[in-house]
LUMDOTOR-172082 format. One line per 3 residues: number of its first residue (from 1); their letters; for each residue z, x, y of N, C-alpha, C, O, CB. Coordinates in nm, 2 decimals. Glycine has a CB too. Layout:
# residues N
NUM> a> Z X Y Z X Y Z X Y Z X Y Z X Y ~ ...
***
This chain:
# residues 59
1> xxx> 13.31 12.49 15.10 13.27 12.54 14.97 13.39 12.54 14.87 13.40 12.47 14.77 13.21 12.67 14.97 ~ 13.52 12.66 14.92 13.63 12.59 14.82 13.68 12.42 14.81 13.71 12.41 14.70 13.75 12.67 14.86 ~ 13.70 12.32 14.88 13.70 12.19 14.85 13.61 12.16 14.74 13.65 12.08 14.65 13.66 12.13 14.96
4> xxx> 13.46 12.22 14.75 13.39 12.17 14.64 13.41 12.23 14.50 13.35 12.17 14.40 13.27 12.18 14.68 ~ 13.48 12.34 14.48 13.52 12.44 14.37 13.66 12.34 14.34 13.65 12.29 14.22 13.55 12.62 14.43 ~ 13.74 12.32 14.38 13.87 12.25 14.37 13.84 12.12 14.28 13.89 12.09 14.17 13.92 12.22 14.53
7> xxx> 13.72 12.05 14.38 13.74 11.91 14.33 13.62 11.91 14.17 13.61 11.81 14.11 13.70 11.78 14.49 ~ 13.57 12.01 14.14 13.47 12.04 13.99 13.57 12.08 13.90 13.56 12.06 13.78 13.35 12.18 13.99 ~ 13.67 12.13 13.96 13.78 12.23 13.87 13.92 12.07 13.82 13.96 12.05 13.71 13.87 12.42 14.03
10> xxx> 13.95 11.98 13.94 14.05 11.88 13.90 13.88 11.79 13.84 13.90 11.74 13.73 14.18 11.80 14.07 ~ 13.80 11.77 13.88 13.77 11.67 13.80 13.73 11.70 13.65 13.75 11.61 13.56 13.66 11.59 13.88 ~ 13.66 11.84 13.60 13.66 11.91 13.44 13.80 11.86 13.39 13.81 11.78 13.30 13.67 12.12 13.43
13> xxx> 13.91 11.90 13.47 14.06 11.95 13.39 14.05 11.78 13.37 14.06 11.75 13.25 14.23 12.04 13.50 ~ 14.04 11.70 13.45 14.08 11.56 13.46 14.02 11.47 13.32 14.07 11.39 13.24 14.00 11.50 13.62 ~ 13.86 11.56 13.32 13.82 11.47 13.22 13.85 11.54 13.05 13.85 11.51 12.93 13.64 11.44 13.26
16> xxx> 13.88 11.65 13.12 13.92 11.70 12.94 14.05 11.65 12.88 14.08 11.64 12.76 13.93 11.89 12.93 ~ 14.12 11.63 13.01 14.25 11.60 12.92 14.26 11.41 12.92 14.36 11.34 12.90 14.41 11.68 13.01 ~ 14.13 11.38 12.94 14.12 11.23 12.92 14.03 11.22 12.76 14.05 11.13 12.68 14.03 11.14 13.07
19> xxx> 13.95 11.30 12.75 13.92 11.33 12.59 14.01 11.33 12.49 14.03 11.25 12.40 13.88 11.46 12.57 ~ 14.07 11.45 12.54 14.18 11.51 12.43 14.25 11.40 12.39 14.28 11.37 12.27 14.29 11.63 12.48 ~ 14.32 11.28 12.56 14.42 11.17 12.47 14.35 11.09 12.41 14.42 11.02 12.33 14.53 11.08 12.55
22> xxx> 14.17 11.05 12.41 14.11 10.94 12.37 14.09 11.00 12.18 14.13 10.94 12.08 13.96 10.90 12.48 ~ 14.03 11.11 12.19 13.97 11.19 12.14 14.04 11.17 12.00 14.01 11.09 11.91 13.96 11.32 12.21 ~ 14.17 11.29 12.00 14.22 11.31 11.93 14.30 11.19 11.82 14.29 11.17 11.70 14.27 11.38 11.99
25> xxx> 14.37 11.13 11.89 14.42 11.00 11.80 14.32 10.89 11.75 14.37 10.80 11.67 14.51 10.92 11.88 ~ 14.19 10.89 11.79 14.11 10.79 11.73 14.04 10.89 11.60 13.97 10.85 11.51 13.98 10.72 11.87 ~ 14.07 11.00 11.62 14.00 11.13 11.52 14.09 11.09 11.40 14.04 11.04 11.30 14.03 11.33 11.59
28> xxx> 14.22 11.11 11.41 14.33 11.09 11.36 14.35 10.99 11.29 14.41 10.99 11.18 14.40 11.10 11.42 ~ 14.28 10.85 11.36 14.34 10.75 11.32 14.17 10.68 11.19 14.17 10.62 11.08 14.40 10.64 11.50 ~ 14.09 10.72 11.25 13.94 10.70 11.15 13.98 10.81 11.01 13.95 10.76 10.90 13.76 10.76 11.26
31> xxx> 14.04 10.96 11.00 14.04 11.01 10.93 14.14 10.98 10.84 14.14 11.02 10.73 14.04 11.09 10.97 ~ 14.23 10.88 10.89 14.38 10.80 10.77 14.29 10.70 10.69 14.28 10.71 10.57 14.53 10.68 10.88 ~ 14.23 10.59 10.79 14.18 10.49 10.73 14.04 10.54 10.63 14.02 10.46 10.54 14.14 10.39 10.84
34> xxx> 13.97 10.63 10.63 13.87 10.75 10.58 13.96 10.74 10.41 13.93 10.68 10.31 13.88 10.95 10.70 ~ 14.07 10.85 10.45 14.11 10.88 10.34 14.17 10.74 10.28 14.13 10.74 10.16 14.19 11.00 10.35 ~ 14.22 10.66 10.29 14.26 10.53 10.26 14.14 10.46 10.19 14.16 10.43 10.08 14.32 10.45 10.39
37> xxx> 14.09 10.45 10.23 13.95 10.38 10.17 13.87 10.45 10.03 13.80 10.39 9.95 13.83 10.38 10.31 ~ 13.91 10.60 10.05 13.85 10.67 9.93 13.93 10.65 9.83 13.90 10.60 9.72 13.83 10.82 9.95 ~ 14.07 10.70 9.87 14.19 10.63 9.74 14.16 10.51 9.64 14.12 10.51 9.53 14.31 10.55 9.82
40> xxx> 14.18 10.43 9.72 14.15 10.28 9.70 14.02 10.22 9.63 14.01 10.12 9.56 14.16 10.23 9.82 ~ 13.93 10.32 9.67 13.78 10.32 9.61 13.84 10.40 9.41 13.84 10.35 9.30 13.64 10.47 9.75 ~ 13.88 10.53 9.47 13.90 10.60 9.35 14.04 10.58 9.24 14.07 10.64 9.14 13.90 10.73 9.40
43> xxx> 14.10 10.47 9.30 14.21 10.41 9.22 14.13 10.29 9.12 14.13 10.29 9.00 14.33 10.35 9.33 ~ 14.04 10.17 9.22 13.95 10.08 9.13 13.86 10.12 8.99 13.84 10.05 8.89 13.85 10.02 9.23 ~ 13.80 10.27 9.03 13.72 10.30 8.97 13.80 10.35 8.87 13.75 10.30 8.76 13.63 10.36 9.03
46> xxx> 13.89 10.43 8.84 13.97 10.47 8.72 14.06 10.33 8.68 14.09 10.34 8.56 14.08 10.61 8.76 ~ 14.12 10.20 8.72 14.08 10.11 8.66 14.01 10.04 8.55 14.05 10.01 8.44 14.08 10.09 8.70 ~ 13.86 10.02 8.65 13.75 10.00 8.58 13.75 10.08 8.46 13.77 10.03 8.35 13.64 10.02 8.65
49> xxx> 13.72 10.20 8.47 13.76 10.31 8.30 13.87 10.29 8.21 13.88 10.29 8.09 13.82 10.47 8.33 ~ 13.95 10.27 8.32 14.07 10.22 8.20 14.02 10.08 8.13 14.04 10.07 8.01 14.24 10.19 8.27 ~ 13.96 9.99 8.18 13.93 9.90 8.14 13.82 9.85 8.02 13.82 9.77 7.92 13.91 9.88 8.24
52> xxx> 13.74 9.93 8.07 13.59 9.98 7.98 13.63 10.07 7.87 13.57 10.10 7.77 13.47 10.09 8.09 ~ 13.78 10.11 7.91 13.78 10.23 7.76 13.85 10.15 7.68 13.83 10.18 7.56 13.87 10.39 7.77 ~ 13.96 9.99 7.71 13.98 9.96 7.57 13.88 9.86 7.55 13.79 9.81 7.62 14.11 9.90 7.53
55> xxx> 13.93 9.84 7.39 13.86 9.74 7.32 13.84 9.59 7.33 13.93 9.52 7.34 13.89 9.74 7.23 ~ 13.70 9.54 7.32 13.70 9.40 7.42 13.78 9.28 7.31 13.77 9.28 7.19 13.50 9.34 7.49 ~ 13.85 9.21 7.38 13.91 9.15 7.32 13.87 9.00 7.34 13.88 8.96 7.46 14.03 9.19 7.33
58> xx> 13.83 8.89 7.23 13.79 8.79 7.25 13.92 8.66 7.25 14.03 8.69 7.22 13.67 8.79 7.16 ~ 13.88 8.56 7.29 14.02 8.45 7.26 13.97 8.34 7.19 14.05 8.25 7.16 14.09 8.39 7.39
***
């Protein structure tokens, strides 16, 4: 019975800390490219305003 307590207890610890290394840096790494993409979204769009706010100019 302890053998079977042992090996629930290394295989939890085993898989949590195989989470944590998968887990965390893909968390990390979607939340850069996340905010990167909003930037970039919200930089075009105040362009576009700047754009739309002057006057159109013909040639």
């Amino acid at each position: 019975m302890e053998d079977t307590g042992n090996f629930i207890f290394t295989l939890t610890a085993t898989l949590a800390a195989t989470m944590t290394l998968v887990y965390f840096p893909l968390r990390f790494f979607l939340t850069l490219t996340a905010r990167s993409r909003r930037l970039k979204l919200l930089q075009r769009i105040r362009r576009l305003r700047d754009e739309l706010g002057q006057p159109y100019e013909s040639t």
